[in-house]
Phi, psi and omega in degrees: 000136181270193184283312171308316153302336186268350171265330160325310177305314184292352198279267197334322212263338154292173177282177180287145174061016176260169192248154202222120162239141256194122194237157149358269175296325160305305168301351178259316167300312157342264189303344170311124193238135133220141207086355195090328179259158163273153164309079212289014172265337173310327193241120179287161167255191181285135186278152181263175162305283157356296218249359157257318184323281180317328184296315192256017173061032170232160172304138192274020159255023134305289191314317226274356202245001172266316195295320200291322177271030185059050195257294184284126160238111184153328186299172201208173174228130223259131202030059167074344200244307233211104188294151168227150191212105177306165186298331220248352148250023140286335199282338187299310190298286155322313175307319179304299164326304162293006181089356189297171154284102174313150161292145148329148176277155176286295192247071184264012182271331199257021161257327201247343154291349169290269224281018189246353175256286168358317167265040166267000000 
């Protein structure tokens, strides 16, 4: 399978008007061939309600009630139905938790340009 084809897949496997941001290793794991086939460890799939639930011991209309309030960003609902919460805003999630400092949002510049025009 070419690249081209394991990036058709990923196309395909998103939603209609949704977006894929693609990190470093992830695209070098992508592209990593071995044999001629790729690697299925390369591309993580999306996590279910089911499968976080069972992870943090909560019920699953806790996640899903995580997903409706934005706690993952980025999850989606797979045919109209069904939450799906990609790796990288779990990971997003967890980081919160523990306290790291989030990458900024695009637009926190207009809150903090907000308060700098405010004090002129």
């Amino acid at each position: 399978m070419t690249l081209a084809d394991r990036l058709r897949e990923l196309a395909e496997r998103l939603p209609p008007g949704g977006s894929l941001t693609l990190t470093r290793d992830g695209l070098l794991n992508l592209a990593a061939l071995d044999g001629g086939q790729a690697d299925e460890a390369a591309v993580p799939a999306d996590f279910t309600v089911a499968e976080l639930a069972t992870r943090f011991h909560r019920s699953a209309s806790t996640v899903r009630d995580w997903c409706e309030r934005g706690r993952f960003e980025g999850a989606y609902k797979l045919n109209g139905r069904d939450w799906r919460i990609p790796v990288t805003a779990l990971d997003a999630f967890l980081a919160e938790q523990r306290g790291e400092t989030p990458a900024a949002h695009l637009g926190a510049w207009r809150a903090v340009r907000r308060g700098y025009l405010s004090k002129r």
